[in-house]
LUMGU-199011 format. One record per atom (N, C-alpha, C): x, y, z; residue number from 1; chain; residue in one letter; atom name. Coordinates in steps of 0.2 Angstrom, whole numbers, plus 5000, padded with zeros to 4 digits. Atoms other than C-alpha are relative to their C-alpha. Layout:
# residues N
    xx    yy    zz  seq  mol  type  atom
     X     Y     Z  NUM    A     A    CA
...
END
This chain:
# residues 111
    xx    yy    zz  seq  mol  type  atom
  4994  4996  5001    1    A     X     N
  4847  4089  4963    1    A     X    CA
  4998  5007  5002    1    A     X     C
  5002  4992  5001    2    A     X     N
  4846  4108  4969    2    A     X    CA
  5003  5004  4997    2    A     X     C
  5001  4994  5004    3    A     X     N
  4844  4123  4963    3    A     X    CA
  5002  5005  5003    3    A     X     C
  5001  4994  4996    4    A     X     N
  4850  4140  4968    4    A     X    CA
  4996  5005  4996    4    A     X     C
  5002  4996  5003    5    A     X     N
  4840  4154  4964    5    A     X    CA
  5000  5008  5003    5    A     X     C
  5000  4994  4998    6    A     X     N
  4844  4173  4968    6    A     X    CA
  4995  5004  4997    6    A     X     C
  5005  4996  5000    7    A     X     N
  4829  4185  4969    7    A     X    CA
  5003  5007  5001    7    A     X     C
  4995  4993  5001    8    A     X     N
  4837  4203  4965    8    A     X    CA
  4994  5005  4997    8    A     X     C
  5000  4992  5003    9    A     X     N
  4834  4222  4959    9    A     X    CA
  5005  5001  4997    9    A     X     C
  4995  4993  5001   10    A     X     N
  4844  4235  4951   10    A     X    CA
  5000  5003  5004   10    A     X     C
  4998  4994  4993   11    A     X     N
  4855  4245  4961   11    A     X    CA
  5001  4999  5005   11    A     X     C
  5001  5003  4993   12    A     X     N
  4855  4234  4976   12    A     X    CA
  5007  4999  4999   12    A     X     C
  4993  5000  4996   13    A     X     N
  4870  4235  4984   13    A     X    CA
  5002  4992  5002   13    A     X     C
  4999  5005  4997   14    A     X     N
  4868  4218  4992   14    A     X    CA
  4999  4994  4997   14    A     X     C
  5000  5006  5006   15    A     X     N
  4862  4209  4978   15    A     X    CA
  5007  5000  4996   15    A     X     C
  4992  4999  5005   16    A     X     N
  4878  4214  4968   16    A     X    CA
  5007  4996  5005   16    A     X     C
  4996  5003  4995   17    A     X     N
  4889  4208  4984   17    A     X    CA
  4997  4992  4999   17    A     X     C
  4998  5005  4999   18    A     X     N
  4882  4193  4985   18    A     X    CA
  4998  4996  4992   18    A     X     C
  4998  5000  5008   19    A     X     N
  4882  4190  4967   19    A     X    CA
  5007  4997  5000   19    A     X     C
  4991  5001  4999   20    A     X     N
  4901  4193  4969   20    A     X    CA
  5001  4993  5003   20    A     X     C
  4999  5006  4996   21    A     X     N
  4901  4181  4982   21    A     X    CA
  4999  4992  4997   21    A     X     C
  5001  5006  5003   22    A     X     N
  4893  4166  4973   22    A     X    CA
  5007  4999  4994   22    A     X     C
  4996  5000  5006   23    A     X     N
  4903  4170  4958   23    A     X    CA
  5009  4996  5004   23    A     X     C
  4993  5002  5000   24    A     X     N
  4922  4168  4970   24    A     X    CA
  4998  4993  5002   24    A     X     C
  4999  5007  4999   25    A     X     N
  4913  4151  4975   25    A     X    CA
  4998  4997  4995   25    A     X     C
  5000  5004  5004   26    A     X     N
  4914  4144  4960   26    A     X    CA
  4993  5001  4996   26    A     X     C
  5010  5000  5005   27    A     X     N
  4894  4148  4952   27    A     X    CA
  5002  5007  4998   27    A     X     C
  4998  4993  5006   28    A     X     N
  4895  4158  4937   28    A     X    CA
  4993  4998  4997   28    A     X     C
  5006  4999  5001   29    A     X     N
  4877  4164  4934   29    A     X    CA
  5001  4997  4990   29    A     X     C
  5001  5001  5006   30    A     X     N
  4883  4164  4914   30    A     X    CA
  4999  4991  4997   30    A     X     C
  4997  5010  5000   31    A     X     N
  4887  4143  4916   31    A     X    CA
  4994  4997  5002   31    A     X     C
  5006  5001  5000   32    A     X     N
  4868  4143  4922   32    A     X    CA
  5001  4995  5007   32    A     X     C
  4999  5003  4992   33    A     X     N
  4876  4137  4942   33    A     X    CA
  4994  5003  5003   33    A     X     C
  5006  4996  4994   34    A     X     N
  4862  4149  4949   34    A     X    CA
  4997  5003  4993   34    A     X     C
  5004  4996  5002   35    A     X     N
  4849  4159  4943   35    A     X    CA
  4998  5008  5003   35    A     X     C
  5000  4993  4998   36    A     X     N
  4847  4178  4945   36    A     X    CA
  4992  5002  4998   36    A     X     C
  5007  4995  5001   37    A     X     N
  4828  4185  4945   37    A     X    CA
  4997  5006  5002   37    A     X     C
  5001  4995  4998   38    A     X     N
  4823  4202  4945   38    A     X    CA
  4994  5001  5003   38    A     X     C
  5007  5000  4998   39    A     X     N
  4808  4203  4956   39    A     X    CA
  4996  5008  4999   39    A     X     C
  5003  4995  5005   40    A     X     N
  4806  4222  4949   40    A     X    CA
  4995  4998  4993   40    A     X     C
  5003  5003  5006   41    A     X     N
  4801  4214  4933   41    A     X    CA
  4998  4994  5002   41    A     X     C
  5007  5009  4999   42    A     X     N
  4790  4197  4938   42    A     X    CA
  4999  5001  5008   42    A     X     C
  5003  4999  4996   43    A     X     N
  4777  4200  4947   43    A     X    CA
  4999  4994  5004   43    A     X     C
  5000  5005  4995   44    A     X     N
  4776  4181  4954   44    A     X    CA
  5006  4999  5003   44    A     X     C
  4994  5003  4996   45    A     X     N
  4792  4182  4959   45    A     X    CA
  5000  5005  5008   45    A     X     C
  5003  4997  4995   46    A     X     N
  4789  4196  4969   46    A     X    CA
  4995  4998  5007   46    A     X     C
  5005  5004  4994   47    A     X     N
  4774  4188  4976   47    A     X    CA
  5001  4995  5001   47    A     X     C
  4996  5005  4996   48    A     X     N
  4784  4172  4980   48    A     X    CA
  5004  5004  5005   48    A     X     C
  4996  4999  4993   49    A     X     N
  4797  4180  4991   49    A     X    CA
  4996  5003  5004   49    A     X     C
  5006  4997  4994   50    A     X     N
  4783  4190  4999   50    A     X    CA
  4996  4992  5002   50    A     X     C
  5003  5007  4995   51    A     X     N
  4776  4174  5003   51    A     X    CA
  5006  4994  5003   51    A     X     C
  4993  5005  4994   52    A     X     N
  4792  4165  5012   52    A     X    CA
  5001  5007  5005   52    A     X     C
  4999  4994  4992   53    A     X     N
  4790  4183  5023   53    A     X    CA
  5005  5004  4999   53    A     X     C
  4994  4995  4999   54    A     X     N
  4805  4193  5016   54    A     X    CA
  4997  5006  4996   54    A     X     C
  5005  4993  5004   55    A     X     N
  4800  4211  5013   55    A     X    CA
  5007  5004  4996   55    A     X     C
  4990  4997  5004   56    A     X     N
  4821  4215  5005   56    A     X    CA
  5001  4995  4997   56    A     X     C
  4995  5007  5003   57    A     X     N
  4832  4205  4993   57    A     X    CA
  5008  5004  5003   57    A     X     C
  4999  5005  5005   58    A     X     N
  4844  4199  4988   58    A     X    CA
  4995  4994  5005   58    A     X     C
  5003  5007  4996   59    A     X     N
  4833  4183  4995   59    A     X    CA
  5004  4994  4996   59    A     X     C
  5000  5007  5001   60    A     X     N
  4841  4167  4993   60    A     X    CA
  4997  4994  4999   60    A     X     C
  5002  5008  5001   61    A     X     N
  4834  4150  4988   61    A     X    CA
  5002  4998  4998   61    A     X     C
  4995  5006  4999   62    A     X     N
  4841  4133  4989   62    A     X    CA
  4992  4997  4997   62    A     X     C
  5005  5005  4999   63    A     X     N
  4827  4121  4980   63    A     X    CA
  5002  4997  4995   63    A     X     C
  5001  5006  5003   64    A     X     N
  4824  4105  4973   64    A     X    CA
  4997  5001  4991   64    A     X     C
  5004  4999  5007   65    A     X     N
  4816  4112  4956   65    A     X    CA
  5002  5005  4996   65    A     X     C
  4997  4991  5004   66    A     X     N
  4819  4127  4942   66    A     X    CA
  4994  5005  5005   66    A     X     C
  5004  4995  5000   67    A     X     N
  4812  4142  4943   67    A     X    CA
  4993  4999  5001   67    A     X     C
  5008  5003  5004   68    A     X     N
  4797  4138  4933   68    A     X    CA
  4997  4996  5005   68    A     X     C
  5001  5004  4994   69    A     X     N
  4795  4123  4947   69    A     X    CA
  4997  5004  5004   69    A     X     C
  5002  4995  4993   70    A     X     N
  4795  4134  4961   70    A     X    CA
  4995  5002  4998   70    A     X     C
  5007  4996  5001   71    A     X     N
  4783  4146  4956   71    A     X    CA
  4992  4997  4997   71    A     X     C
  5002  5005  5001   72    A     X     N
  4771  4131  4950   72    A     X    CA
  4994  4998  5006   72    A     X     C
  5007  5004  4996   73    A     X     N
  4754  4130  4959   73    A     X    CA
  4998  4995  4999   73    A     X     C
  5003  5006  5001   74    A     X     N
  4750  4117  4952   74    A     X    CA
  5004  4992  5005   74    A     X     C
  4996  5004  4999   75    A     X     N
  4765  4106  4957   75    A     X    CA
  5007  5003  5003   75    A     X     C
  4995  4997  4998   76    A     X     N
  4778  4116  4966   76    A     X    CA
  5005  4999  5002   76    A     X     C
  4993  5002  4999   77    A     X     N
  4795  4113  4968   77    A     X    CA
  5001  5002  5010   77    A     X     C
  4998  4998  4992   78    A     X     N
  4802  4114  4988   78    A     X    CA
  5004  5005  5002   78    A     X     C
  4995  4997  4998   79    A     X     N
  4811  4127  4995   79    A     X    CA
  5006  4996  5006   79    A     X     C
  4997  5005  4995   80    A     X     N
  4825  4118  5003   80    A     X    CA
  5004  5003  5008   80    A     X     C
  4995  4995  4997   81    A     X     N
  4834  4135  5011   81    A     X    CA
  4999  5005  4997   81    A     X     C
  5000  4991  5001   82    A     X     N
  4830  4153  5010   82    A     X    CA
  5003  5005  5006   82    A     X     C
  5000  4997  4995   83    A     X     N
  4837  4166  5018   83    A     X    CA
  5000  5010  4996   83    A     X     C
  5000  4993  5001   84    A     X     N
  4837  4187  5014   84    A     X    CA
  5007  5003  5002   84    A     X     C
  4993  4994  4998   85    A     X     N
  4853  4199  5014   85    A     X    CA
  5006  4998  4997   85    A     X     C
  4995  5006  5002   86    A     X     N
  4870  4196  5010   86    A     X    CA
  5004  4997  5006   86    A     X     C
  4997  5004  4993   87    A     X     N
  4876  4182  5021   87    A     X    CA
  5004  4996  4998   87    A     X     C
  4994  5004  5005   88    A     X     N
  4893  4174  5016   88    A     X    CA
  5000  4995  5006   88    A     X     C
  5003  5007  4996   89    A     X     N
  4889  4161  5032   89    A     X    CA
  4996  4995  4999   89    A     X     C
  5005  5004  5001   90    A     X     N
  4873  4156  5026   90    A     X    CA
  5004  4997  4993   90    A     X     C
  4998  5000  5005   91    A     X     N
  4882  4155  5008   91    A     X    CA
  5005  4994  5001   91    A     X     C
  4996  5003  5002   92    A     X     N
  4896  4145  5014   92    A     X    CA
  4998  4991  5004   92    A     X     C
  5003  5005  4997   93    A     X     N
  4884  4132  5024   93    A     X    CA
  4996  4998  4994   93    A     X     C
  5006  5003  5007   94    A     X     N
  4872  4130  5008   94    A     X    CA
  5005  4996  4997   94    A     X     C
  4993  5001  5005   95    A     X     N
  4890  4126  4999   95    A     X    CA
  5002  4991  5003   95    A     X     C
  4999  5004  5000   96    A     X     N
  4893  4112  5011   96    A     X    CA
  4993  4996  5001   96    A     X     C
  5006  5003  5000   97    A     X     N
  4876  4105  5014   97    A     X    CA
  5000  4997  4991   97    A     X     C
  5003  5001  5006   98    A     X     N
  4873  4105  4996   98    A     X    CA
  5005  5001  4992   98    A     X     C
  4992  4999  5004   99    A     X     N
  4891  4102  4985   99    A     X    CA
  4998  4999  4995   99    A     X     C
  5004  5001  5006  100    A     X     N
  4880  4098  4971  100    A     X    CA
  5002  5008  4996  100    A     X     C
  4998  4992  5003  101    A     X     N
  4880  4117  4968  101    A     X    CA
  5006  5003  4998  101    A     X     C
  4991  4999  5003  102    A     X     N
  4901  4120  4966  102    A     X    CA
  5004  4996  5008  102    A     X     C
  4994  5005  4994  103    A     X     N
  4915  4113  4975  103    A     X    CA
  5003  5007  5003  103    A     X     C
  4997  4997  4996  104    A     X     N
  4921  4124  4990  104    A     X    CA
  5007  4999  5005  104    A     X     C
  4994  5005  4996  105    A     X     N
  4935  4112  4993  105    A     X    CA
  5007  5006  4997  105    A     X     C
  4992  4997  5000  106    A     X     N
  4949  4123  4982  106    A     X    CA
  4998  5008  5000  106    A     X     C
  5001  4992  5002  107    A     X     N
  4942  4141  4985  107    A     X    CA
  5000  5002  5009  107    A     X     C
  5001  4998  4992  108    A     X     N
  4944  4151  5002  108    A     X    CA
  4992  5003  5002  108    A     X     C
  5008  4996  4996  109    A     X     N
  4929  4156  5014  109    A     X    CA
  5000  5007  5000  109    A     X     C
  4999  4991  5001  110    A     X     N
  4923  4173  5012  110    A     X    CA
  4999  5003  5006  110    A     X     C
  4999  4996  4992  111    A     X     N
  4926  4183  5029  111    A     X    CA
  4995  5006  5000  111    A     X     C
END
């Protein structure tokens, strides 16, 4: 099953956005649909998204594991899809690829 996980800051603009954005397709961070990580505060998170190449969040990732998985040297979960900024394309393609994560059948595409 996947996992979404958003890699965020305070005060970011486009973290906040695409926040909103998951929230109108149906994933409510409180419902535990996604996960929100401050990469300010956790330094391996930080030093994950620096290791998939993005030097900005929000970063997206789509994987097959929790958090804990992912970050998991031992045993690491897959990234299945990442992508960096807010991109309500990439958003509504992870939504049909991967309908496990909410249903995008009774909600409109974000423009």
């Amino acid at each position: 099953m996947a996992h979404l996980i958003l890699f965020s800051k305070p005060q970011c603009t486009q973290c906040d956005t695409t926040k909103r954005a998951l929230h109108r397709k149906g994933l409510d961070v409180d419902s535990g649909d996604f996960t929100v990580i401050d990469v300010s505060e956790d330094v391996e998170a930080y030093n994950f998204v620096r290791s998939l190449g993005y030097l900005q969040v929000p970063v997206v990732v789509v994987t097959d594991g929790t958090y804990e998985e992912l970050i998991d040297t031992t045993h690491p979960a897959m990234v299945l899809e990442s992508w960096s900024g807010f991109r309500p394309d990439s958003i509504n393609t992870m939504l049909e690829e991967y309908p496990e994560l909410g249903s995008i059948l009774e909600l409109e595409p974000i423009a």
